[in-house]
C-alpha positions as semicolon CSV with decimal commas, in nm:
position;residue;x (nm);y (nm);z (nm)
1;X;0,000;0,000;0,000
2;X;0,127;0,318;-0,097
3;X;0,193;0,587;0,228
4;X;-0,070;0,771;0,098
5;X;-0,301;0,529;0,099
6;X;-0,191;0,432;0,450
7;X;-0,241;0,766;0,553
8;X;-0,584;0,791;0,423
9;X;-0,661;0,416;0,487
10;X;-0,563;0,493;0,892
11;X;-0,695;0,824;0,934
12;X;-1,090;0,607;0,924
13;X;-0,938;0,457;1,259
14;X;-0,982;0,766;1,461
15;X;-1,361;0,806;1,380
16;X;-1,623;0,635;1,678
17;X;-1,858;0,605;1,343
18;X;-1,783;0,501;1,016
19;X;-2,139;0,495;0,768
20;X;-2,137;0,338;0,492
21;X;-2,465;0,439;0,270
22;X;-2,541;0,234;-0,017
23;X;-2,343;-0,048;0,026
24;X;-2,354;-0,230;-0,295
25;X;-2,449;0,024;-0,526
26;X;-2,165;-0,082;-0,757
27;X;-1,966;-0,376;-0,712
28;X;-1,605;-0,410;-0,591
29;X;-1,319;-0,481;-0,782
30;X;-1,106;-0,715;-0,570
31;X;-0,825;-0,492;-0,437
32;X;-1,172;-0,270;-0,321
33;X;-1,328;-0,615;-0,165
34;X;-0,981;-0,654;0,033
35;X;-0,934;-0,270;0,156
36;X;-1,289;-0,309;0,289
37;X;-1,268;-0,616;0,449
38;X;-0,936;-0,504;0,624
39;X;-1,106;-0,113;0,734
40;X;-1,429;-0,359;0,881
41;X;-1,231;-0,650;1,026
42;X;-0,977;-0,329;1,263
43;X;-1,290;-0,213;1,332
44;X;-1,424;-0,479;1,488
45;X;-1,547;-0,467;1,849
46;X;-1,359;-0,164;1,885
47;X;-1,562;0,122;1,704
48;X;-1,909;0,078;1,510
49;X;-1,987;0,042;1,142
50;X;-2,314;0,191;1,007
51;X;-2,452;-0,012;0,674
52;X;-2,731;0,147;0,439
53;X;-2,808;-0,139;0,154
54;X;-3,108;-0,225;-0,046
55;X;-2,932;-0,559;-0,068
56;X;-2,997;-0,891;0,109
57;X;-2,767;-1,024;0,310
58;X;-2,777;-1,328;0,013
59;X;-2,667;-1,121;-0,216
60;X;-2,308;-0,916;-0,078
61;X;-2,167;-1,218;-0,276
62;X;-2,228;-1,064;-0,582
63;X;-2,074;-0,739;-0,450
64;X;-1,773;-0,875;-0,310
65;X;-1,702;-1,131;-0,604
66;X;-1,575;-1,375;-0,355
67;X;-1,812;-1,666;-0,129
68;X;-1,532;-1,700;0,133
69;X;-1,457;-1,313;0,191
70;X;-1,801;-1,227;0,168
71;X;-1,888;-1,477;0,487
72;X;-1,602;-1,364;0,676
73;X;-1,674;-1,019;0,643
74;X;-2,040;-1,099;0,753
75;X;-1,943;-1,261;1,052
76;X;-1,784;-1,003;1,146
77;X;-2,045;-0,722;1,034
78;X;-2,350;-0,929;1,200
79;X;-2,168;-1,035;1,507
80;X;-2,294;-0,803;1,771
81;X;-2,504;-0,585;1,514
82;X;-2,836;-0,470;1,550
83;X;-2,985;-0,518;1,182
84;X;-3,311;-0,292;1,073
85;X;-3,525;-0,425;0,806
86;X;-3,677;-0,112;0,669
87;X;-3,981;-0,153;0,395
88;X;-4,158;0,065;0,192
89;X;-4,131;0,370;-0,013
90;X;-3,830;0,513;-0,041
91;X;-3,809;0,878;0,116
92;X;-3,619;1,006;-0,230
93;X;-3,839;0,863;-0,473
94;X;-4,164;1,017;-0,236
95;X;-3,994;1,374;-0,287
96;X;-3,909;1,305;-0,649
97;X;-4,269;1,235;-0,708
98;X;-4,389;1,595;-0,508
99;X;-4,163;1,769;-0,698
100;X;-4,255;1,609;-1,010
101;X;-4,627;1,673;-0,948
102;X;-4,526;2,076;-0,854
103;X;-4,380;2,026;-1,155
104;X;-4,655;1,959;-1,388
105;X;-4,864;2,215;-1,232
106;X;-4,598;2,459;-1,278
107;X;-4,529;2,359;-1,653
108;X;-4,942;2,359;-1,687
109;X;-5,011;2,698;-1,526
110;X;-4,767;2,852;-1,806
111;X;-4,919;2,660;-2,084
112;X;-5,267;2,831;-2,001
């Protein structure tokens, strides 16, 4: 690892809170996969890890590209963890459809 990479890679260590929102959004390339695991597995029992994902647990396979580091770094992640299942509609796509409808009336109010 390069020492600017170190740098940056170490200076996450001196946060209480790391979150990490939309976990899964894009997948990992490998040396990603293995930079993450290592930031989560320091971190373990000794400073917590927020997750936002729209992903099953099932399914971080597909983001980390590998079975074996994928259950290792779950272990870790769900080991002492409180997990939230959250459904229903997304907050972003409710104020995407207000604005949308303000919107319309806007664009129809001008058309008159």
């Amino acid at each position: 690892m390069r020492l600017g990479m170190l740098a940056q890679y170490r200076m996450y260590f001196k946060y209480d809170v790391i979150i990490v929102d939309e976990l899964g959004y894009i997948p990992f390339s490998k040396a990603g996969t293995e930079l993450l695991f290592q930031l989560f597995s320091n971190r373990y029992e000794r400073a917590s890890i927020i997750i936002t994902t729209n992903l099953e647990l099932v399914e971080w396979t597909n983001v980390f590209g590998d079975e074996k580091t994928t259950a290792a770094l779950l272990d870790r992640l769900t080991h002492r963890s409180h997990i939230l299942l959250l459904n229903g509609e997304s907050y972003r796509f409710r104020q995407s459809m207000k604005q949308s409808k303000n919107e319309d009336w806007w664009l129809g109010a001008r058309s008159v």
